[in-house]
N, C-alpha and C positions, 0 to 999 in steps of 0.2 A: 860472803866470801866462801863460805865452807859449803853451801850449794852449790856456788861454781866450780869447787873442787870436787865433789861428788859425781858433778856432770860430767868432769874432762874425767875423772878415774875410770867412770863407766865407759865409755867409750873406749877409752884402750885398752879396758880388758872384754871390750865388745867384739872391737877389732880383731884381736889378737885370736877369741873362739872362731869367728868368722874367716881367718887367716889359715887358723892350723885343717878348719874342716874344707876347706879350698884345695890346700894342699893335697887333701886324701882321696879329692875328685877325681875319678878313674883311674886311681894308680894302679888298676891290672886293667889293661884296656882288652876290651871285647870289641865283637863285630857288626852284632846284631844288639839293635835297641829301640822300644817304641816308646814314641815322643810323640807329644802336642806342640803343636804350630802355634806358637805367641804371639806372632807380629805379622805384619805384610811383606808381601816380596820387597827384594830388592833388586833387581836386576841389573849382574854384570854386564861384561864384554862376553862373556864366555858363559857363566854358569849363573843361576838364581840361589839367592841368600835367606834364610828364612833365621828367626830365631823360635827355637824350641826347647820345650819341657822336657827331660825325662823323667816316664811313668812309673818304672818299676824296674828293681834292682838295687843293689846299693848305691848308686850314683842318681838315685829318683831326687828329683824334685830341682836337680843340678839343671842349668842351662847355657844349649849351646848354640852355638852357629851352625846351620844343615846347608851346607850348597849339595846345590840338585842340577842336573843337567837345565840346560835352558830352554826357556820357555815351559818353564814347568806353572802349573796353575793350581797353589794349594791356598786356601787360607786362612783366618784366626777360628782355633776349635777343632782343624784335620785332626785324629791323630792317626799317624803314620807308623810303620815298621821298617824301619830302616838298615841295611847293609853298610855298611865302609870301612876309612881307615880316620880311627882319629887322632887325631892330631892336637897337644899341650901345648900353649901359645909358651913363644920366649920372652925371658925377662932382659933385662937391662944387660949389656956385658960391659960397658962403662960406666961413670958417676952421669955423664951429660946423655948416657943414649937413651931411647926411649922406648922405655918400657909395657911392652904389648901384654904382657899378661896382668899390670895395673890396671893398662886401660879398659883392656876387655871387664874386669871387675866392679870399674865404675859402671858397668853394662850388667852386671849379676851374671855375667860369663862364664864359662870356666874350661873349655875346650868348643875345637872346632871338628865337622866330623863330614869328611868329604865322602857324600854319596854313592854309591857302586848300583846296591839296588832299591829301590824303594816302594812299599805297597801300604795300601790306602786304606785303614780297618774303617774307619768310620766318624761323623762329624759330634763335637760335641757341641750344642749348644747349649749360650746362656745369656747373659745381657750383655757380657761384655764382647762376644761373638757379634749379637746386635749392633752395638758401637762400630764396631769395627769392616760390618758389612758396611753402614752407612758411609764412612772414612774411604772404601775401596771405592764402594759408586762414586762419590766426587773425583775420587782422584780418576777414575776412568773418564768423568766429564772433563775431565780439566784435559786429560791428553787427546781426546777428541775432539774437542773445540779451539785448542790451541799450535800454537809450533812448538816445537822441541824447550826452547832456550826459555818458554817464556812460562810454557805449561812446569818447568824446571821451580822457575820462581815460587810462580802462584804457588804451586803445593807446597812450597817451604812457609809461606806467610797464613796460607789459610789451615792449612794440614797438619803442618809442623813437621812434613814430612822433607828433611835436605839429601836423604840416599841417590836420589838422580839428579842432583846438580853436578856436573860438570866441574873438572878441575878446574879449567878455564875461569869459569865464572863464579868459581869460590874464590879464586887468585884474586878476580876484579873486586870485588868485592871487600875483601881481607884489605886492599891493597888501598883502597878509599876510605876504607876503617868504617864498614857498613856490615859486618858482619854481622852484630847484632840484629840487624833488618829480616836476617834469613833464619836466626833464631826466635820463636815463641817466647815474647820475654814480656815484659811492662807495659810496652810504648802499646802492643796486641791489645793486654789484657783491660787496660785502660780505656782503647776506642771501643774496642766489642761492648767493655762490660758500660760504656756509658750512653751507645746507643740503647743497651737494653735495659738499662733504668730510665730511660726518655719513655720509651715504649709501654712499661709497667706506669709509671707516674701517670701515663692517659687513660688507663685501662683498672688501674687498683686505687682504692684510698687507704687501705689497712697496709701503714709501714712496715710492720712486723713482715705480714706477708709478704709484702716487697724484696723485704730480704734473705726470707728467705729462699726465695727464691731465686734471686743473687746467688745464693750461696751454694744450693744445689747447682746451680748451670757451673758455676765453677768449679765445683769436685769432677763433673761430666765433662766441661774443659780440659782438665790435667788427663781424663783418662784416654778422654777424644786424641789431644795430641802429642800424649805417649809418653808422656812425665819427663821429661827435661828438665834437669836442676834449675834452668832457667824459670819454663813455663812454671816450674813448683812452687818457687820463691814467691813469683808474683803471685800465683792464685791463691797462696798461703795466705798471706800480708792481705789481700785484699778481703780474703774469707775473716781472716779477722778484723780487717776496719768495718764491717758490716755486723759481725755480732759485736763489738761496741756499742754500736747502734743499736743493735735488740736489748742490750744490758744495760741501756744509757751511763755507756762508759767510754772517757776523753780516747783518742788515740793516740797511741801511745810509737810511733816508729821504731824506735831502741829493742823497743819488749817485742812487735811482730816480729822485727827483723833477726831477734837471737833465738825467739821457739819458731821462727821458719828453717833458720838451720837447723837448730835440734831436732825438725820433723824430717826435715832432708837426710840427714845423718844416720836416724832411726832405720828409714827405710833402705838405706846403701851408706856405708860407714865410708865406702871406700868412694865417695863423691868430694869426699873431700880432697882428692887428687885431680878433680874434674875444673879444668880449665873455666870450662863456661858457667860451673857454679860459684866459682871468683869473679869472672870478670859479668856477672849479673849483679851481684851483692857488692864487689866495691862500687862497680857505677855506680848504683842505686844511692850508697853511704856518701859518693862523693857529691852529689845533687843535692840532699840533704844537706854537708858539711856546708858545702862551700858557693851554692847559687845565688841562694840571697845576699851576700855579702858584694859578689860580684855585679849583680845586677843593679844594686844599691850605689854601689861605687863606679858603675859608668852611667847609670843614667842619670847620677847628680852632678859627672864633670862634662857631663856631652847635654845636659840639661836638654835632653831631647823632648816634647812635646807632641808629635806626630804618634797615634796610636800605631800604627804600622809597622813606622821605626823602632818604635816602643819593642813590643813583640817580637823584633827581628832581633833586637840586643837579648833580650832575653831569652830567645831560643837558644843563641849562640853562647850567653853563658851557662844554660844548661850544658851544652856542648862540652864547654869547658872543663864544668865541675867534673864530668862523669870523667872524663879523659887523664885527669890530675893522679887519681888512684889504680886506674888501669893500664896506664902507661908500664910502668915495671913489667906488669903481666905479657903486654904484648910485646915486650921487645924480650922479654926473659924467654920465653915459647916461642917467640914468631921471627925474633932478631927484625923488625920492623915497626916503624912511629910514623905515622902518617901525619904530616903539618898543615894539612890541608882537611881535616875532619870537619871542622865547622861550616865549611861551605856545604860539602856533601851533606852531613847531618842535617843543615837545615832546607837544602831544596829537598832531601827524598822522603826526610820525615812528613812533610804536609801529605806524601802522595798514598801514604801507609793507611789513610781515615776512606777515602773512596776505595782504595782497594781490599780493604775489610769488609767495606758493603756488602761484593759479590758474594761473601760467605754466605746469604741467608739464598740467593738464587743457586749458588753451587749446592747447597744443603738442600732445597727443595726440589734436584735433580732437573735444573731447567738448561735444558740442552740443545733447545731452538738455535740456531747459529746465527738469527738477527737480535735476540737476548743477547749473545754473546760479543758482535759486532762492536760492542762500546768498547767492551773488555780489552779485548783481543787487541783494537789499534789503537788505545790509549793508555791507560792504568798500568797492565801489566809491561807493557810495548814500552813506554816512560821510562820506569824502574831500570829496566837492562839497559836499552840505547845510549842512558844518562852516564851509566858505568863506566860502558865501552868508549861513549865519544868524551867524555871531559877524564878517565885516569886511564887511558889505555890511547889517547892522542900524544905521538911523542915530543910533539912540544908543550906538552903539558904535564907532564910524570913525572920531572925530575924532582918532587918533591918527598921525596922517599929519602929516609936515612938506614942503609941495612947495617948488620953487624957484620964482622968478618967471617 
């Protein structure tokens, strides 16, 4: 007990330094500032998005949002010299409105700085610059060898990258309670990480090594695709069900699950305002709580025997459990319950195992467009179509309950 009061004490008085030195973020704003390029574009309507470091000044080490004119071509490692006017996000002016300068902080944010002019001193590299080149080459193969809507997708499952998806098809999505699907979360880290213990099992006999090499590829995972509370959580939990295994020690879920958050929280205090870092961890709790229970309990009153069917109950109560604890969440944020999640969950979750495949041909830069052909009219072609034609046919949608 008095552990866990020393952990929640620290944190509020973590928060609270964390808060006050936020606040002192460019309180004399200036015009001129050079900064490094953190992240990859994002390309508006109108202008390109970058996030960046600044280098020097009182406000060093703060980061912000750079929109640049469009089509601008910078990327992880520029650092730049930059002109404009910046701009302090708003906070809340109601109990219920929503707070942009929280959220930007769950982002390590702290201003936004609209470009005028900008010049180019020079590239820094390092490994994570490497990462990050490799992440741009895919993503350039995906928008070449694909359509819009689809190359949209792909980068959100393989990338982790959801900046160019479309309102539209975050709405479809949201609205069939597949959101998760476009998030880096478990269902990922589970296919990837167990093709690539198939692969190691044929190739190594030394467990240890096995793992750890698991365990590396998943630190490089989280960085590949950009550390989302989500993606963290899992690669957390799974990096530790793997050194169990080097320490021949039981797993334990309770214990990953509470120093997953506590590493979460370390690294951005302010994630615990993050939407998607609840509704990853209650899923996750309510699959644990409550699946076996469920599944126990209808396939002894449906005495089902067919493996198929077997399976198909048991997807669907997976379904269930996760849905039980994030219900709140998504109607408290989104004023929407989708009643129809389990059909959805269980046709699009089988198609998420083949479309992680193409990760290892996107990552080896294979850009032949009869390689791609399978892709292109199936796999990623499935995922949308499935959206658009079964929650976006209107005799088939009214299964929505909004709030007022």
């Amino acid at each position: 007990m008095g552990l866990y009061l020393f952990i929640v004490l620290f944190f509020c008085l973590y928060i609270l330094i964390l808060e006050d030195n936020y606040n002192k973020a460019f309180s004399k704003l200036e015009k001129n500032y050079i900064v490094k390029i953190v992240s990859m574009k994002e390309s508006g309507s109108y202008t390109d998005k970058y996030i960046a470091k600044v280098l020097y000044g009182k406000d060093k080490n703060f980061r912000v949002y750079l929109y640049t004119s469009k089509d601008s071509n910078y990327c992880y490692g520029d650092i730049v010299k930059v002109n404009g006017e910046v701009q302090l996000p708003s906070k809340a002016r109601n109990d219920k409105g929503f707070d942009y300068c929280r959220y930007l902080r769950t982002k390590k944010i702290v201003a936004s700085i609209f470009v005028e002019k900008i010049e180019y001193i020079k590239r820094q590299e390092n490994s994570l610059s490497k990462i990050y080149d490799v992440k741009l080459k895919c993503s350039d193969i995906i928008n070449n060898n694909f359509p819009k809507e689809e190359a949209e997708i792909l980068k959100a499952l393989l990338l982790g990258n959801k900046s160019d998806i479309s309102d539209e098809t975050e709405e479809v999505f949201s609205k069939s309670n597949l959101s998760h699907i476009l998030a880096i979360s478990g269902l990922h880290v589970t296919y990837i990480v167990f093709f690539l213990e198939k692969f190691l099992d044929k190739i190594l006999n030394n467990i240890k090594l096995k793992n750890l090499i698991l365990i590396l590829f998943l630190i490089l995972f989280m960085i590949f695709v950009g550390n989302s509370p989500s993606a963290m959580r899992a690669c957390i939990m799974t990096i530790m069900l793997y050194l169990g295994k080097i320490f021949l020690r039981e797993k334990d879920f309770y214990t990953s699950c509470i120093l997953s958050l506590i590493l979460i929280l370390l690294i951005n205090p302010y994630n615990i305002y993050s939407i998607s870092m609840w509704l990853s961890f209650l899923g996750t709790l309510g699959i644990v709580l409550f699946s076996n229970f469920f599944q126990k309990t209808f396939l002894k009153k449906l005495k089902v025997k067919s493996k198929i069917i077997k399976q198909i109950i048991e997807s669907i109560c997976v379904s269930i459990s996760a849905q039980l604890l994030i219900f709140p969440i998504m109607w408290k944020n989104f004023g929407t319950i989708s009643i129809n999640f389990w059909i959805s969950n269980l046709l699009v979750s089988e198609l998420i195992a083949p479309i992680l495949v193409i990760r290892v041909h996107e990552c080896n830069f294979i850009s032949n467009k009869n390689n791609t052909y399978l892709h292109r009219t199936f796999y990623s072609k499935t995922v949308y179509k499935f959206n658009h034609i079964f929650f976006e046919n209107p005799f088939k949608s009214n299964f929505y309950t909004y709030s007022e």
